[in-house]
C-alpha positions as CSV (number, residue, x, y, z in Angstrom):
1,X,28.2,116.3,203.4
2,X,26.6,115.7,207.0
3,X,23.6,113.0,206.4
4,X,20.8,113.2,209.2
5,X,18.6,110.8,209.5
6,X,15.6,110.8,211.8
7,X,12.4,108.1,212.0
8,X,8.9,109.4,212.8
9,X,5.2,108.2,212.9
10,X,3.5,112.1,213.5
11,X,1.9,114.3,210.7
12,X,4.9,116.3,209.7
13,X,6.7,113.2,209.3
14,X,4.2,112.0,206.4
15,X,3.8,115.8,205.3
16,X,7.3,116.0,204.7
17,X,7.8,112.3,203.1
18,X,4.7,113.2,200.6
19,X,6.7,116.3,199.2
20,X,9.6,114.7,198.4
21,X,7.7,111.4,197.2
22,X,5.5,113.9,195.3
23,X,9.1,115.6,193.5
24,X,10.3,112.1,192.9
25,X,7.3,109.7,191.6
26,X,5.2,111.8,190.1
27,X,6.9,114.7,188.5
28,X,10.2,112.8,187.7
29,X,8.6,109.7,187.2
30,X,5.5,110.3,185.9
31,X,3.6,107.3,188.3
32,X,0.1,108.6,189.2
33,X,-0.5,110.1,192.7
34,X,-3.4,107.8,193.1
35,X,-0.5,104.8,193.5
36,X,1.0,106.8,196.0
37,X,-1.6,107.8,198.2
38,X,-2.2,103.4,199.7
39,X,-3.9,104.8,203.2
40,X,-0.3,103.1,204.8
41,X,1.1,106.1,205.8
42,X,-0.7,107.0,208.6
43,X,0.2,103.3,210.1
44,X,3.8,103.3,209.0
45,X,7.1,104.4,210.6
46,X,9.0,107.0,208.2
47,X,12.3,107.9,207.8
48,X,14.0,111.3,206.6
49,X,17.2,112.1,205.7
50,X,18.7,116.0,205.8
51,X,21.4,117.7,204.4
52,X,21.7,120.9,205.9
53,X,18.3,121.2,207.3
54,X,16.7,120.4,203.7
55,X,14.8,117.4,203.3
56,X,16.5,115.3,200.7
57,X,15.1,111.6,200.7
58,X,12.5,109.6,202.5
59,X,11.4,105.8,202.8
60,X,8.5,104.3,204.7
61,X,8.1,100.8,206.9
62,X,4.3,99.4,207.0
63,X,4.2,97.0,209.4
64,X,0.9,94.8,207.7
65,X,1.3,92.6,211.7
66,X,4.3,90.9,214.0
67,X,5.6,88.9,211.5
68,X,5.9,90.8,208.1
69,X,6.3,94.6,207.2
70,X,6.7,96.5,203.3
71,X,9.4,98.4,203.1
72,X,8.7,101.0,200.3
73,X,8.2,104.5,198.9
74,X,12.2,104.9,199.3
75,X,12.8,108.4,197.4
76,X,16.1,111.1,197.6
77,X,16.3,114.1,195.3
78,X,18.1,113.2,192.2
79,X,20.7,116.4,193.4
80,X,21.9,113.7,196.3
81,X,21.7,110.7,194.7
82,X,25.0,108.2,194.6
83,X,26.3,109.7,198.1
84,X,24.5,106.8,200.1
85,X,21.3,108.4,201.6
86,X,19.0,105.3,200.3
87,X,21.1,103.0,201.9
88,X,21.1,104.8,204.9
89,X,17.5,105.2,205.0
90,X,16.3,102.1,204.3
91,X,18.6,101.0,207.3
92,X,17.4,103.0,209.3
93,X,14.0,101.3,209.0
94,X,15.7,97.9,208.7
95,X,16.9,98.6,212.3
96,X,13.3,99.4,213.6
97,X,12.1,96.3,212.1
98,X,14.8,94.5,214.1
99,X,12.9,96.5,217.1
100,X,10.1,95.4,216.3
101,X,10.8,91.9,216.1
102,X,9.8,91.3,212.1
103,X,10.2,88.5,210.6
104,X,9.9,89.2,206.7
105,X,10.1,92.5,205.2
106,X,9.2,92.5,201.5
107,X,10.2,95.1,199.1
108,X,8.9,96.1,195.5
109,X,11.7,98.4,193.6
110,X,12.0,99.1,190.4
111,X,14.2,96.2,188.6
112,X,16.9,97.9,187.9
113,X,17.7,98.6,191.6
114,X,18.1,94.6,192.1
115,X,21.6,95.1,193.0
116,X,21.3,97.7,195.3
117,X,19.2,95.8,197.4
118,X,20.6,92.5,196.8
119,X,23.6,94.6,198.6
120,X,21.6,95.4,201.5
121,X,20.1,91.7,202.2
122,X,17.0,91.3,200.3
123,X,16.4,88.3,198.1
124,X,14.7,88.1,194.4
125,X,11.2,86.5,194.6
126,X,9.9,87.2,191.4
127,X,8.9,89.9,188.8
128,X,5.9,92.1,190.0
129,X,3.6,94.9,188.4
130,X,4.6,97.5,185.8
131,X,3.8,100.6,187.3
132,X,4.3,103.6,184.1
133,X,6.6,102.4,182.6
134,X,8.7,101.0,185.5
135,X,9.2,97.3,185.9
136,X,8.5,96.2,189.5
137,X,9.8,93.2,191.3
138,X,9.3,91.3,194.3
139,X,12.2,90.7,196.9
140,X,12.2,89.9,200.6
141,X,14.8,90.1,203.7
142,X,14.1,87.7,206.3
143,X,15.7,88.8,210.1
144,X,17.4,86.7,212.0
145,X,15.0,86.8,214.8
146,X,14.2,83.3,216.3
């Protein structure tokens, strides 16, 4: 399986990363469209990944200003999960923080994906909203950028 992964800012970017958001949180998940919809996407660097030309997971990098930046709405199909398209995605955008020179990136998964970002660098803070049924937390990455 061939894993493309591209990073965009235009409309078909945030088109495309709505769909699959759309599949993931809100008819698999059941969390309200309303929660999706922030106004962060059109100021926000997206990243897709593709498996044979089909769209199969997306995440999103708001940058709130120089310093600090939300990593978030990380979402692949549940057909392609476990063959390492979130990990790949989010460092993708992890790597265009590092452009951008910022400092903090904060994240807020679902707690029962500690681990998996643990694994890629990000530190607990705390426990954060319940969004559904889905237990938040709070955990951040600081770059090594002096």
């Amino acid at each position: 399986m061939e894993i493309k992964i591209e990073k965009g800012q235009d409309k078909e970017f945030i088109s495309n990363s709505q769909k699959i958001r759309d599949e993931v949180f809100f008819k698999e998940q059941n969390i309200p469209t309303e929660l999706d919809f922030d106004g962060w996407d059109d100021k926000s660097y997206h990243s897709i990944a593709t498996v044979d030309s089909i769209i199969v997971g997306v995440a999103r990098l708001a940058v709130h200003n120089s310093q600090k930046a939300v990593l978030s709405r990380v979402a692949v199909l549940p057909d392609y999960r476990g063959n390492g398209i979130a990990s790949k995605l989010v460092n993708s955008l992890l790597d265009k923080a590092y452009d951008l020179n910022i400092k903090n990136i904060d994240i807020y998964p679902h707690d029962y994906l500690r681990k998996f970002y643990e694994s890629l660098g990000f530190k607990y803070v705390e426990s954060a909203d319940k969004v559904a049924s889905h237990q938040l937390i709070k955990m951040t990455k600081t770059t090594f950028i002096e």
